[in-house]
Steps between C-alpha positions, in 0.01 A plus 500: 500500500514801261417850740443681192111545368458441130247848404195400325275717267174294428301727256177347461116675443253212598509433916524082496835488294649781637424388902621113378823665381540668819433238697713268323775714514463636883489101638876409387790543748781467328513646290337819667283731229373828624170517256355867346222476281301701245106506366659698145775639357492857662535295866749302338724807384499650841578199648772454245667846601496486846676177517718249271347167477688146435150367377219668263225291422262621282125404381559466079157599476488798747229751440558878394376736737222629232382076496521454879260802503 
């Protein structure tokens, strides 16, 4: 069994997808992911600079702040 975590950054705006990805994600053993996620692009660049991530995945059709309102 790998004791290293694979870091996951799950940038997502709507709730369903974003908890499913989580979820996903947070029931697998081995390997291990430690799971960070993001409503928008400004959470996601914080998240991105207070930690490296092995896996980004990213909503293609993510809103702009200005859209999300």
């Amino acid at each position: 069994m790998n004791d290293r975590s694979v870091k996951v950054l799950i940038i997502e705006d709507e709730d369903a997808p974003r908890e499913s990805l989580e979820a996903a994600f947070c029931r697998s053993s081995d390997p291990k992911f430690e799971v960070r996620t993001a409503r928008n692009s400004a959470e996601a660049e914080i998240e991105i600079q207070q930690a490296k991530f092995d896996v980004i995945t990213v909503d293609l059709k993510l809103q702009s702040e200005q859209e999300a309102g």
